[in-house]
VEXDREN-2710 file (C-alpha; in Angstrom, 1 decimal):
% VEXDREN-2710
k/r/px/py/pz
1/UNK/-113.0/-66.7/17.4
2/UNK/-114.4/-63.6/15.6
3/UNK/-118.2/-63.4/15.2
4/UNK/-116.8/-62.6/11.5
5/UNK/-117.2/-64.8/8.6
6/UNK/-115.6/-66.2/5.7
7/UNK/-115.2/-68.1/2.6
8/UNK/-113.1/-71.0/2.8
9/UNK/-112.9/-75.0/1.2
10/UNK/-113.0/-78.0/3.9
11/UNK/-112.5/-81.6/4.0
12/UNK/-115.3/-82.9/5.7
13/UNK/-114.8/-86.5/5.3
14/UNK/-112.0/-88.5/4.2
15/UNK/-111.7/-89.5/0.5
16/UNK/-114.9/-87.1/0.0
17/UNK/-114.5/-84.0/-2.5
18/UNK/-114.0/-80.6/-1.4
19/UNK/-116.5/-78.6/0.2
20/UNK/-117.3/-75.0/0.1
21/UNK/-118.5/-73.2/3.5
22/UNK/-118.4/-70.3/5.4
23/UNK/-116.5/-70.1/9.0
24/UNK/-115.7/-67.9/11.4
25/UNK/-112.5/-65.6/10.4
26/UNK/-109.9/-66.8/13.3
27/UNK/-107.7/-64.9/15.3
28/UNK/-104.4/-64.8/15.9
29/UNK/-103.3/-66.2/19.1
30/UNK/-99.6/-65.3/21.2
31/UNK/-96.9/-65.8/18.6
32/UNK/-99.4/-66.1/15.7
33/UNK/-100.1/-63.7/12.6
34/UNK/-103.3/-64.1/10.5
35/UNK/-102.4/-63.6/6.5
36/UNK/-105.6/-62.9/4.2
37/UNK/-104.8/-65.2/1.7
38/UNK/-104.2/-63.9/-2.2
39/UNK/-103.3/-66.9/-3.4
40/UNK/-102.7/-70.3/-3.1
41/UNK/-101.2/-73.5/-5.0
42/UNK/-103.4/-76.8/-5.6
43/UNK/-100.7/-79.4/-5.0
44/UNK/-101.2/-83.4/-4.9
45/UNK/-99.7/-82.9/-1.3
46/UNK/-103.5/-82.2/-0.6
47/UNK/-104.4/-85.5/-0.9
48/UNK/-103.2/-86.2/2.5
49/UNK/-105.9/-84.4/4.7
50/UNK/-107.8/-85.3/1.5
51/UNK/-107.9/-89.1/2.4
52/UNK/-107.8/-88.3/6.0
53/UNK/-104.2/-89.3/6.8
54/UNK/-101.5/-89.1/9.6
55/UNK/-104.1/-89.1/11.8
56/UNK/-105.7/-85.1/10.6
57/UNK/-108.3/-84.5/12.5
58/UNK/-111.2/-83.2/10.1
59/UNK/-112.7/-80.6/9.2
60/UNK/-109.7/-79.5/7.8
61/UNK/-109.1/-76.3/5.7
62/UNK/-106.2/-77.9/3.0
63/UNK/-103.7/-76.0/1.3
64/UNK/-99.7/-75.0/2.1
65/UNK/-99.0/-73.2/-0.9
66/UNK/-100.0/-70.0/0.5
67/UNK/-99.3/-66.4/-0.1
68/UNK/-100.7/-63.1/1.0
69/UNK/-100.1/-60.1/3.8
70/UNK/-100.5/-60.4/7.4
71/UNK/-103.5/-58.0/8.5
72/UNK/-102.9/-59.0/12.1
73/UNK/-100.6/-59.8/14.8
74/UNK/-100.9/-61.5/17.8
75/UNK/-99.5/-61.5/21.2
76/UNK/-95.4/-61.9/21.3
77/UNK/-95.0/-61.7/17.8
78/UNK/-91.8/-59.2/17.1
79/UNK/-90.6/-61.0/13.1
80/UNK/-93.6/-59.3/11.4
81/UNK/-96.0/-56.6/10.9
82/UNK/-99.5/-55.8/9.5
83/UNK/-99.1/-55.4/5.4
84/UNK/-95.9/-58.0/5.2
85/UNK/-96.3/-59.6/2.3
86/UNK/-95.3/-63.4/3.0
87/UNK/-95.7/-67.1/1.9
88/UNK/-96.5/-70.2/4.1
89/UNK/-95.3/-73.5/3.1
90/UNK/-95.6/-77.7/4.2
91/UNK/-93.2/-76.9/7.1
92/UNK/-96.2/-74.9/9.7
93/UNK/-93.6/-74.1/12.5
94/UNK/-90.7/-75.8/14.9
95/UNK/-90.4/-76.3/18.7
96/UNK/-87.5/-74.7/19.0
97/UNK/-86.9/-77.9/22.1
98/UNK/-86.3/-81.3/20.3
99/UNK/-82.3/-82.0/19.4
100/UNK/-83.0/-81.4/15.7
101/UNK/-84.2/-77.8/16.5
102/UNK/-81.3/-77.0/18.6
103/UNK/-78.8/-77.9/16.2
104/UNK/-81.0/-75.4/13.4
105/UNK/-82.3/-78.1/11.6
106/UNK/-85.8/-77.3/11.8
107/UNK/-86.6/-79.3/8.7
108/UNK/-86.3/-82.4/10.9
109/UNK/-87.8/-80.9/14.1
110/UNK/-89.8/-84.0/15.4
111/UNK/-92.6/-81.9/17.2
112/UNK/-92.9/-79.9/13.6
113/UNK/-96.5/-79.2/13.1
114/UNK/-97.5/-79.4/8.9
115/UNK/-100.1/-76.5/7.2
116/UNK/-103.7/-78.0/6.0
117/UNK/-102.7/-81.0/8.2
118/UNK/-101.8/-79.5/12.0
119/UNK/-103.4/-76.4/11.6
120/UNK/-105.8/-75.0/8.7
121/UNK/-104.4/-73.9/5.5
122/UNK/-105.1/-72.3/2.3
123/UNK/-107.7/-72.7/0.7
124/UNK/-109.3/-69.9/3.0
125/UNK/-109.9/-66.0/2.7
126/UNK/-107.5/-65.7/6.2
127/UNK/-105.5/-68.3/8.1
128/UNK/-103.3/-68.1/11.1
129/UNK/-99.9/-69.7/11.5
130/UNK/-96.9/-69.5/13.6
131/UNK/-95.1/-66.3/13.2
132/UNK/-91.7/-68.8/12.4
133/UNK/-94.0/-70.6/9.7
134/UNK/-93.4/-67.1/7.6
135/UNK/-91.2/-66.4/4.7
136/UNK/-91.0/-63.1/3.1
137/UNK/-91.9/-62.7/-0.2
138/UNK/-89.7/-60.7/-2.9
139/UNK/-91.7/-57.7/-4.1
140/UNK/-90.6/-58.7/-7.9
141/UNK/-92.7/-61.7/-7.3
142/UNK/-96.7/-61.7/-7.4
143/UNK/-98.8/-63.7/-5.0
144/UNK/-99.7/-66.0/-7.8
145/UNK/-96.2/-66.3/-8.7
146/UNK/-95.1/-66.6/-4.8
147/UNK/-97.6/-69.3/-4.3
148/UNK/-96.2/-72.3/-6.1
149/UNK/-92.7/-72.0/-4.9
150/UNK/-94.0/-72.7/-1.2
151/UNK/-94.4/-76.4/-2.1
152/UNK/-92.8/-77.0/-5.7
153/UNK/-90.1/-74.2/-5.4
154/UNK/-89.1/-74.9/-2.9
155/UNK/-88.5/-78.4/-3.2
156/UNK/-86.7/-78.1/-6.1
157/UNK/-84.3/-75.5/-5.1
158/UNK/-83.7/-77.4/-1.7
159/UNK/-83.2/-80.2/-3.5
160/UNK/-80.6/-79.3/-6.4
161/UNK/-78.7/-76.8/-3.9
162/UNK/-78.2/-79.8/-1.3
163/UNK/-77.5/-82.5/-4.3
164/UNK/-73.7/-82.1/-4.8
165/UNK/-74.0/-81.0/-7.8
166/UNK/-71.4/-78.0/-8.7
167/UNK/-71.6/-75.5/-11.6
168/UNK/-70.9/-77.3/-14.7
169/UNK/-71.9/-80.3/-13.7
170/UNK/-74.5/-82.8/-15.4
171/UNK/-78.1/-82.9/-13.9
172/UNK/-80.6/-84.9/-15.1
173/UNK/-84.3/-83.7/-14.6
174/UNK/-86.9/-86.6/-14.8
175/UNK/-90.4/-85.3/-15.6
176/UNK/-91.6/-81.7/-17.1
177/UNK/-94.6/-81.1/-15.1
178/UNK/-95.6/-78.6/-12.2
179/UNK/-92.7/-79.3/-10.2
180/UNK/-89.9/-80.1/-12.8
181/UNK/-90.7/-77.3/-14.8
182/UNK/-89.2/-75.0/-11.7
183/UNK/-86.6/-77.8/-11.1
184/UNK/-85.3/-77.3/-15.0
185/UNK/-85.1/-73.2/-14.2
186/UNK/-83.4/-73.7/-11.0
187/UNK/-81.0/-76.3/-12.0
188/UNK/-80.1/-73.9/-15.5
189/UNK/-79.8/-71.0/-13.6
190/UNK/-77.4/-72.6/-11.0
191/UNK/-75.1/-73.2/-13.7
192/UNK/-75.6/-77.0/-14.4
193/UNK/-75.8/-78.9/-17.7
194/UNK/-79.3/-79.7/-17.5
195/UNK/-81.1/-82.3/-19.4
196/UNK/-85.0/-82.4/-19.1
197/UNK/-86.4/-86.0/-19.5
198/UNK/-90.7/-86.3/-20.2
199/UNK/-92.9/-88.8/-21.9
200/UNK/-92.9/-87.8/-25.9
201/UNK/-91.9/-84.9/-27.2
202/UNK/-94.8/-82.2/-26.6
203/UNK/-92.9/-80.7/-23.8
204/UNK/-89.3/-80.6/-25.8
205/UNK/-89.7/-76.9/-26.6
206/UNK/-91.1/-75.6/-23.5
207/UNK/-88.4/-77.0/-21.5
208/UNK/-85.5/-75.9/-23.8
209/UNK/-87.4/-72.3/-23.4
210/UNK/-87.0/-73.3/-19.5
211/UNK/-83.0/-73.4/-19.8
212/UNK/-82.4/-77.4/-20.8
213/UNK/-79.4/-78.0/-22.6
214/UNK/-80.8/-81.7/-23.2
215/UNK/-84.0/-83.3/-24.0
216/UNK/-84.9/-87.4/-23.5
217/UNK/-88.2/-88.8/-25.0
218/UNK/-89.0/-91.4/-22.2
219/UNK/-90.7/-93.5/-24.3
220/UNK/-87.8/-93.8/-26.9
221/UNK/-85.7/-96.8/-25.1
222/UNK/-84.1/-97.2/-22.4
223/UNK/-83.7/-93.8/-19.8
224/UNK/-80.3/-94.8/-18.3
225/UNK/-78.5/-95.7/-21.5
226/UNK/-79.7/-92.6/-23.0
227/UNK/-78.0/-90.4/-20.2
228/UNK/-75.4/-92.1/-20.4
229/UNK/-75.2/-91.8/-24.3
230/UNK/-74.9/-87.7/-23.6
231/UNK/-71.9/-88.3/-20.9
232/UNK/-73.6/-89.4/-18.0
233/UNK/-75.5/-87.1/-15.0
234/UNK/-73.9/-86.0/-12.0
235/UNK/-77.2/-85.3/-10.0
236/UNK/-80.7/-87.1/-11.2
237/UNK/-83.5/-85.5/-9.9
238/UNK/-86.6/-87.1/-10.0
239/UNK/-90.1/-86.1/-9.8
240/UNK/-91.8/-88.6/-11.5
241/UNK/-93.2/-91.3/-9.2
242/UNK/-92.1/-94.5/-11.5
243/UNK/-89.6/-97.0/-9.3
244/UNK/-88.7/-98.3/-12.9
245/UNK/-87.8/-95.4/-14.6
246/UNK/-85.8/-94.2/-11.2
247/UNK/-83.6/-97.5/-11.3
248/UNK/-83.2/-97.1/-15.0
249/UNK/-81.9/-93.8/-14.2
250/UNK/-79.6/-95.0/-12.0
251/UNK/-77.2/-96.5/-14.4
252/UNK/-77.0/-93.2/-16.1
253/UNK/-75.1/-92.0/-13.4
254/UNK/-71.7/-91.0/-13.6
255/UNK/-69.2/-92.1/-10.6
256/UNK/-69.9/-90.5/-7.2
257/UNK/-73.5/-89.5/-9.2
258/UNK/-76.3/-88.7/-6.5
259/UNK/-80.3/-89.8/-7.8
260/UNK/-82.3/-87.4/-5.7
261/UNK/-86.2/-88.5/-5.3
262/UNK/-89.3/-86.6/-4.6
263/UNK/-91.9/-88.5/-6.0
264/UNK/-93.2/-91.8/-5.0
265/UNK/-95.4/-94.7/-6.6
266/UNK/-94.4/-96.4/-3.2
267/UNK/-93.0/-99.3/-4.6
268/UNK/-89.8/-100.5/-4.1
269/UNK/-86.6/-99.4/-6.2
270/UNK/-84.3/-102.7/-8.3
271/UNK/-80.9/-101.5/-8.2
272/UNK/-77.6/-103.7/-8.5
273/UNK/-75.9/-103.0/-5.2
274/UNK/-72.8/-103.4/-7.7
275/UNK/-74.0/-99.9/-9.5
276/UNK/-73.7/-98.4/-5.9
277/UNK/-70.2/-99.7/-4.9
278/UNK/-68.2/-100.0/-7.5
279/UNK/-69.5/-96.7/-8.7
280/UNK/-70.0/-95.1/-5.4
281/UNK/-73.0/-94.0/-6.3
282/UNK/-76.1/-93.1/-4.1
283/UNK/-79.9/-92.7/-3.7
284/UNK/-81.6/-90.4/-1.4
285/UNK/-85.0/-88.6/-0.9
286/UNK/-85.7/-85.0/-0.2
287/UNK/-88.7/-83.4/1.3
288/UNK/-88.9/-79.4/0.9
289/UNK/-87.7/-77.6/3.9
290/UNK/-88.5/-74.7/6.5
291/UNK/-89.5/-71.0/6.2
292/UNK/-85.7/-69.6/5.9
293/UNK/-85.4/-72.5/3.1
294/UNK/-88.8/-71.2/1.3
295/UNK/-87.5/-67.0/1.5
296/UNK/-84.0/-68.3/0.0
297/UNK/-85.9/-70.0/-2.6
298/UNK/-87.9/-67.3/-3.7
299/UNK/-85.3/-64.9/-3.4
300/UNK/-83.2/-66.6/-6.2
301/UNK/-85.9/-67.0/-8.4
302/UNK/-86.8/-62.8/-8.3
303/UNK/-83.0/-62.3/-8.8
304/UNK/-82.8/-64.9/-12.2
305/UNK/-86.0/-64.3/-13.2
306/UNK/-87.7/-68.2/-12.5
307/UNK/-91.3/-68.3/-12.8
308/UNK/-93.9/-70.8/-12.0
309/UNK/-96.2/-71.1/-15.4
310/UNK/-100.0/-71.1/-14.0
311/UNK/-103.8/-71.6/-14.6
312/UNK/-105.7/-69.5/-12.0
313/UNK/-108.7/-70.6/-10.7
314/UNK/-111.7/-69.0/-8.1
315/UNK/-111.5/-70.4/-4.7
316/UNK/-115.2/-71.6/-5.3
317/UNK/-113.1/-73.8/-8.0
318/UNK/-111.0/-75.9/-5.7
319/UNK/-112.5/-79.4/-6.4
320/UNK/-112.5/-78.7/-10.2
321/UNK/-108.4/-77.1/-9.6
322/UNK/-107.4/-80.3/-7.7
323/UNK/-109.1/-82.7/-10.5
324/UNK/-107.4/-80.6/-13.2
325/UNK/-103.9/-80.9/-12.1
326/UNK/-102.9/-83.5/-14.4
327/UNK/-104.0/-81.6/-17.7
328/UNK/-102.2/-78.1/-15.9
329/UNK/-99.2/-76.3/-17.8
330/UNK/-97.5/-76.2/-15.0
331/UNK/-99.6/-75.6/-11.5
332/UNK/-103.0/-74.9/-10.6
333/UNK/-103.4/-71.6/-8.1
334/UNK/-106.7/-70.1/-6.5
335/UNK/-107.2/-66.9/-6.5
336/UNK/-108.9/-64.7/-4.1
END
């Protein structure tokens, strides 16, 4: 380690808020690249070193919506090169041995290791990572910008692009907030009919400004009937965590329609099994993806012009950031 120091945010101990300390600057090791961090994303993804879970050892430096430029290479490392710009996302690296990573699906490599839960992340002036954990970040994009869609971006885009869903179709977007604000850009700019669903009607303009064709007050009846009232939906894609709402959803779907999930309240969905047979239609979760997955994601939104809508906030900040997510418009980034 470098007899250097600098400013980062720890989890000490689990369920305990944020700390602010100062630790040695680390260096890179053989296929390693240490980024100085220009930004990075406050996500609810946090709360899992938060709370000390999946075994994370602690201290832990949180934080895998990261973007900034490598200022170091280690050992081996032939991808990269001091002044890159580049983003680091949930998925920290692969091992390039398990059956998963030798068919190219990295996103399901079983020895995987995770940022801010494997290795430290974020919410640092410097961290190291794999040099595979890297994805390049579009020079039409700012670090603040690049940050979100590591985590939120990228899920979204992942998501909608591996749905089914084909231009034209109907796709459903169930909540407005820091990650289905980027799901209603992606899903307009991939040519889809898309119809934003959020509690009320606050966020009715901002998400027509976003690209939806369509917009559902939750609270106004039933969520399903009210799809299916405007044709039916192709693709649902929810990121609220409500197992209510999601099996409402489902009778919204159209034949052959696809409910994609990303948020959880970790309760089990009701669905008549007679919705999914005789309809033929399905449920599945998605979870992000790898580095190539993150550059691709970022890369579309430079070319149509997607943006993340963000409140910035000093690294010193983090604690008050991570409590403030819930009033954001759209996501929380710290900036160094």
């Amino acid at each position: 380690m470098s007899s250097a120091t600098m400013r980062a945010v720890q989890v000490v101990t689990a369920g305990a808020p944020f700390e602010n300390v100062t630790i040695p600057i680390p260096e890179p090791g053989r296929g390693q690249v240490r980024v100085r961090v220009r930004a990075c994303g406050v996500c609810g993804g946090e709360n899992v070193p938060r709370l000390g879970l999946f075994g994370v050892t602690l201290p832990r430096v949180p934080g895998h919506e990261i973007a900034g430029d490598i200022d170091a290479v280690g050992p081996g490392v032939t991808a990269w090169q001091v002044g890159d710009r580049v983003g680091i996302g949930w998925h920290g690296s692969s091992c390039f041995t398990c059956g998963p990573c030798r068919q190219g699906d990295f996103t399901n490599c079983v020895n995987r290791t995770i940022v801010g839960l494997s290795y430290d992340g974020g919410y640092a002036e410097y961290t190291v990572a794999p040099q595979d954990a890297l994805a390049r970040i579009p020079e039409a994009l700012t670090y603040e910008e690049a940050a979100p869609l590591m985590c939120a971006g990228i899920t979204s885009f992942n998501a909608l692009r591996n749905s089914g869903a084909r231009a034209g179709d109907t796709v459903v977007i169930h909540g407005v907030g820091g990650l289905g604000h980027l799901a209603v850009q992606y899903s307009a700019k991939m040519g889809f009919r898309t119809i934003a669903v959020n509690r009320g009607r606050a966020k009715e303009d901002i998400a027509r400004e976003l690209g939806a064709d369509e917009y559902i007050d939750s609270e106004a009846g039933g969520l399903g009937a009210a799809v299916e009232r405007l044709g039916g939906a192709d693709v649902v894609f929810s990121t609220v965590g409500s197992s209510p709402a999601q099996a409402d959803l489902i009778q919204g779907l159209r034949p052959n329609g696809h409910l994609v999930i990303v948020a959880s309240d970790h309760q089990p969905i009701e669905v008549s099994p007679d919705l999914l047979v005789f309809g033929r239609r399905k449920v599945s979760g998605w979870y992000s993806g790898h580095a190539k997955d993150s550059e691709e994601a970022m890369e579309f939104a430079a070319l149509k012009g997607i943006r993340p809508l963000i409140e910035t906030y000093k690294l010193e900040e983090a604690e008050t950031a991570f409590q403030n997510m819930g009033k954001a418009r759209y996501r929380n980034v710290l900036t160094f």
